[in-house]
MDTraj code that builds the backbone (N, CA, C; nanometers):
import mdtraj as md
import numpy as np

residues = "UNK UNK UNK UNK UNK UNK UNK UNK UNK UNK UNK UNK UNK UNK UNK UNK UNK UNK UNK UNK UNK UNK UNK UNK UNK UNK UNK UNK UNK UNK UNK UNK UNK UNK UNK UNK UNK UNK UNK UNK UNK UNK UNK UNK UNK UNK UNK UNK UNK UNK UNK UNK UNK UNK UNK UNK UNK UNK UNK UNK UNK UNK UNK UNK UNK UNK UNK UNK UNK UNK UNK UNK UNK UNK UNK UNK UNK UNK".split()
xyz = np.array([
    [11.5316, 14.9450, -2.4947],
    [11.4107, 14.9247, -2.4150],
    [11.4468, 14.8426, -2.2917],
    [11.4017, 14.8885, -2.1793],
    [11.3943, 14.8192, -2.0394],
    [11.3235, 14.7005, -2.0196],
    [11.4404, 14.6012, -1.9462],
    [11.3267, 14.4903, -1.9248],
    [11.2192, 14.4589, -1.8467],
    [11.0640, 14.5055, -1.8763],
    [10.9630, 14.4486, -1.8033],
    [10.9933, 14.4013, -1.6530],
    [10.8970, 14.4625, -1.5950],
    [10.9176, 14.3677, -1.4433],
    [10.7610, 14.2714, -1.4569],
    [10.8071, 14.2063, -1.5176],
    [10.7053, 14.1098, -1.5648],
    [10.5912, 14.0046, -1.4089],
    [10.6695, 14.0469, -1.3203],
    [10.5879, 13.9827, -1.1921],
    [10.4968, 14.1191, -1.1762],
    [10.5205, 14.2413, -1.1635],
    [10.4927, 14.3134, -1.1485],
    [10.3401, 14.3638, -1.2185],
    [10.3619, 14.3684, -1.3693],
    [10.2751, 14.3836, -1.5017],
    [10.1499, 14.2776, -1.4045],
    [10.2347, 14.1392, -1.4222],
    [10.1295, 14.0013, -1.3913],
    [10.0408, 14.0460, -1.2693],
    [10.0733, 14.1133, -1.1474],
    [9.9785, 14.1163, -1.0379],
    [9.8918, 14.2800, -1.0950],
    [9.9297, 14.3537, -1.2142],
    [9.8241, 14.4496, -1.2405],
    [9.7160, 14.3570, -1.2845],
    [9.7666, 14.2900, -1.3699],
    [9.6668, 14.1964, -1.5078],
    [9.5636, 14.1236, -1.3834],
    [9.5911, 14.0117, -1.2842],
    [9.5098, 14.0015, -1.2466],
    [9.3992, 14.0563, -1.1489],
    [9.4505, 14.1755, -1.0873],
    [9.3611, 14.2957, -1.0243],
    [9.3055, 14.3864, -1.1316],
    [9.2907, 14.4053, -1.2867],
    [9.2606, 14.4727, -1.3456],
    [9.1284, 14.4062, -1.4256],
    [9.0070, 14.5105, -1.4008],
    [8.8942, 14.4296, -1.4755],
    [8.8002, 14.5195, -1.5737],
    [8.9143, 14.6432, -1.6267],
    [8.8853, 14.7100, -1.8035],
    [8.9309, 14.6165, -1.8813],
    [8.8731, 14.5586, -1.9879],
    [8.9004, 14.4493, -2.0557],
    [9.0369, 14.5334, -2.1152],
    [9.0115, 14.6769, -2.1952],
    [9.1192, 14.7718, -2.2789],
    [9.2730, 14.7500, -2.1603],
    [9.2508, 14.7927, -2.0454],
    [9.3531, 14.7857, -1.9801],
    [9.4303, 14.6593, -1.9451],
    [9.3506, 14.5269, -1.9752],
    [9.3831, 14.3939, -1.9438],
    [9.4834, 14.3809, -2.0933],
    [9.4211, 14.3831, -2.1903],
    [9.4802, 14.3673, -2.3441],
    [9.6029, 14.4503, -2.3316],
    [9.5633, 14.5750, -2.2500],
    [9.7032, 14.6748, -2.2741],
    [9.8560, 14.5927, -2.1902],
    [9.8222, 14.5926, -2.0635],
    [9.8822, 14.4839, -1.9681],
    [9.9373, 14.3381, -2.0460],
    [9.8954, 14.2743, -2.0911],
    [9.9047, 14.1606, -2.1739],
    [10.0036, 14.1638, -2.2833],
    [9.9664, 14.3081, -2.3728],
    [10.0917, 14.3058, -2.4758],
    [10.2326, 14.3564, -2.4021],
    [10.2331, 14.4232, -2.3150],
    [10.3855, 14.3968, -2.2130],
    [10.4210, 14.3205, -2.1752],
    [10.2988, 14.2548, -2.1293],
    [10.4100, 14.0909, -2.0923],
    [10.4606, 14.0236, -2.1334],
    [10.4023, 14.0208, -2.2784],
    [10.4832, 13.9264, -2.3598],
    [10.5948, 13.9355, -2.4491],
    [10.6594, 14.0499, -2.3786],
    [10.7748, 14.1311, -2.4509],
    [10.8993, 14.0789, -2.4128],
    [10.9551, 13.9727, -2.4426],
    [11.0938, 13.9323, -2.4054],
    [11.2154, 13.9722, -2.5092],
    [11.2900, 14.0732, -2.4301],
    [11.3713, 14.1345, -2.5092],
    [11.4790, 14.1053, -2.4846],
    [11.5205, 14.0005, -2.3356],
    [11.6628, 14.0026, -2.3285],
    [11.6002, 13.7912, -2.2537],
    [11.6741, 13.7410, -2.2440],
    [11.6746, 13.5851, -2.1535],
    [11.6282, 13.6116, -2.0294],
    [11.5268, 13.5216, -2.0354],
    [11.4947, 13.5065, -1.8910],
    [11.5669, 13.4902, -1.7424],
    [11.5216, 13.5050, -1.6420],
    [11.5727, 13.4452, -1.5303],
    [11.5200, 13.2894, -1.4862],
    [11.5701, 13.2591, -1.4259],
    [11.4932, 13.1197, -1.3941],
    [11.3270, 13.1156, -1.2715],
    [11.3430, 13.2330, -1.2171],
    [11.2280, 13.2829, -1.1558],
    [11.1320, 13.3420, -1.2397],
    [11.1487, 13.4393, -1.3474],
    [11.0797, 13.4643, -1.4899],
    [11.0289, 13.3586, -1.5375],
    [11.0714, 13.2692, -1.6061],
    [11.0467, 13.1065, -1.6552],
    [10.9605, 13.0760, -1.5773],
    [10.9822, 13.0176, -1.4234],
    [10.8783, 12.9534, -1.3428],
    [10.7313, 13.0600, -1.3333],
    [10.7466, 13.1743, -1.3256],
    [10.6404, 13.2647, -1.3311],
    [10.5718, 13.2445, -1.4873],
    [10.6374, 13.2143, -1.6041],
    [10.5004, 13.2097, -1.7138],
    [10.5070, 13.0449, -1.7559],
    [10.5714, 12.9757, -1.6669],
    [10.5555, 12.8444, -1.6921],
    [10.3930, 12.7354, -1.6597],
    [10.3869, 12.6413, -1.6826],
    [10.2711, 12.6179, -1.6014],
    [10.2839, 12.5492, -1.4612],
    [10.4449, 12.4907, -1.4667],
    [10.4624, 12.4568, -1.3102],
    [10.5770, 12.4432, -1.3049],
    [10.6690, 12.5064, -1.1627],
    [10.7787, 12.5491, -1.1230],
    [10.9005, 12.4546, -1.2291],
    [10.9928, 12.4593, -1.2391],
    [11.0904, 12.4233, -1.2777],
    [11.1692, 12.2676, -1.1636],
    [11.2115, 12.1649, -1.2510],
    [11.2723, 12.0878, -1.1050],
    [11.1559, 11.9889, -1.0197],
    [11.0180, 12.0623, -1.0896],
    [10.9216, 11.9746, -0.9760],
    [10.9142, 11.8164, -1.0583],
    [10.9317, 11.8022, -1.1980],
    [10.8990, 11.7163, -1.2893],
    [11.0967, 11.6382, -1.3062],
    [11.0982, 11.5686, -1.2620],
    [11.2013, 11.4424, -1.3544],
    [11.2092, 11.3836, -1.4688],
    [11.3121, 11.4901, -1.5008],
    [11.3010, 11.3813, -1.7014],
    [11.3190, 11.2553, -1.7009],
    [11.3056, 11.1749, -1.7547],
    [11.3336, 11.0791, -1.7454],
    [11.5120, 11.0121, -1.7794],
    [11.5508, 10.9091, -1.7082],
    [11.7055, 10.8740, -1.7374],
    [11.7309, 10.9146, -1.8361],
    [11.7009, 10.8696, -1.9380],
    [11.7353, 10.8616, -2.1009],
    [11.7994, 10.7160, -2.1175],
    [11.8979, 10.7003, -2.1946],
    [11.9844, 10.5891, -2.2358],
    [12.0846, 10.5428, -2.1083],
    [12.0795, 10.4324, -2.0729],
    [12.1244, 10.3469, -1.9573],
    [12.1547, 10.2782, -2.0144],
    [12.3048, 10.2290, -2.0051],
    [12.4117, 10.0454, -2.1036],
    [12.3690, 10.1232, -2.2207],
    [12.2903, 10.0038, -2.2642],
    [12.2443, 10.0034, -2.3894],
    [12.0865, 10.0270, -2.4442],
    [12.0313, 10.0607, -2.3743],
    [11.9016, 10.0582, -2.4001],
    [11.8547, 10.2017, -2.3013],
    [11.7127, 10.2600, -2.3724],
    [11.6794, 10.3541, -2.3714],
    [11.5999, 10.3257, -2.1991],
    [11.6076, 10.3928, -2.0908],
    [11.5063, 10.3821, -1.9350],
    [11.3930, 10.4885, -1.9555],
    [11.3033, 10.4217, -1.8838],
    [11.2046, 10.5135, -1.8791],
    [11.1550, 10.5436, -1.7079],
    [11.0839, 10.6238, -1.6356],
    [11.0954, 10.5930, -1.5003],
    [10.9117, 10.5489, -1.5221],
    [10.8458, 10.5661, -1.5749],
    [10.7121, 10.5144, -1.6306],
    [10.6751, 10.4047, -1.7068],
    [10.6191, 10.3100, -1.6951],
    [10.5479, 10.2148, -1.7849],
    [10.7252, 10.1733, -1.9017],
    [10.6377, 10.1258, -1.9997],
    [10.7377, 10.0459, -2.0945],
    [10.7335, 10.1040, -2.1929],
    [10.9140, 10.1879, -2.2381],
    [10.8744, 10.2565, -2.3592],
    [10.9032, 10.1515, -2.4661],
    [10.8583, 10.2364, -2.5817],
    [10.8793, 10.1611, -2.7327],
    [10.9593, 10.2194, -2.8129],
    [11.0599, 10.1752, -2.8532],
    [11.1454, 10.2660, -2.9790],
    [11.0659, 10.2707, -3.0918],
    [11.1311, 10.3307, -3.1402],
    [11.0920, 10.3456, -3.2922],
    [11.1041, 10.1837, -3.3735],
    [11.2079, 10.1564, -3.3534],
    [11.2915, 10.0333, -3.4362],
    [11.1908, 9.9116, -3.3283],
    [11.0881, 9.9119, -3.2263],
    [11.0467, 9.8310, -3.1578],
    [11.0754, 9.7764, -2.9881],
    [11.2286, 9.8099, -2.9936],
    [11.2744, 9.7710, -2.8936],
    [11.1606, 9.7965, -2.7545],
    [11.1886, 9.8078, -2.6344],
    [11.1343, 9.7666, -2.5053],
    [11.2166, 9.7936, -2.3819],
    [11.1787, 9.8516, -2.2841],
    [11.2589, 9.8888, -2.1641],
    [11.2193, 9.7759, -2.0989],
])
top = md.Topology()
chain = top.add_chain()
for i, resn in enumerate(residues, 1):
    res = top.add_residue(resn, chain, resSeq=i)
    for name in ("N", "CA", "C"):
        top.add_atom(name, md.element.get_by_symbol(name[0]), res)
traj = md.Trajectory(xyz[None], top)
């Protein structure tokens, strides 16, 4: 089976207003048969890829946060 042009499907779905043809549209899209692209991803994501910063993680010895003050489990404190 061919992979979906899933941008494609997406601009029928939202110009389409037979509910039957919307449902029909819908179960194709959600057909991932092979890995995404990273443009795929950002298209069923809820916002682009890269726009959000994870946070540091573990810095020395202790866990960073770029927000407020985290809490470990064990109590600790950024």
């Amino acid at each position: 089976m061919a992979k979906p042009n899933y941008l494609a499907i997406a601009e029928q779905l939202k110009n389409e207003t037979d509910p039957t043809r919307q449902e029909e549209l819908r179960s194709q899209l959600y057909v991932f048969t092979e890995q995404l692209t990273q443009e795929e991803k950002d298209l069923f994501g809820y916002i682009n890829s890269g726009y959000i910063e994870n946070n540091p993680g573990i810095q020395g010895n202790q866990y960073a946060s770029y927000v407020g003050t985290y809490y470990s489990d064990s109590g600790e404190t950024t």
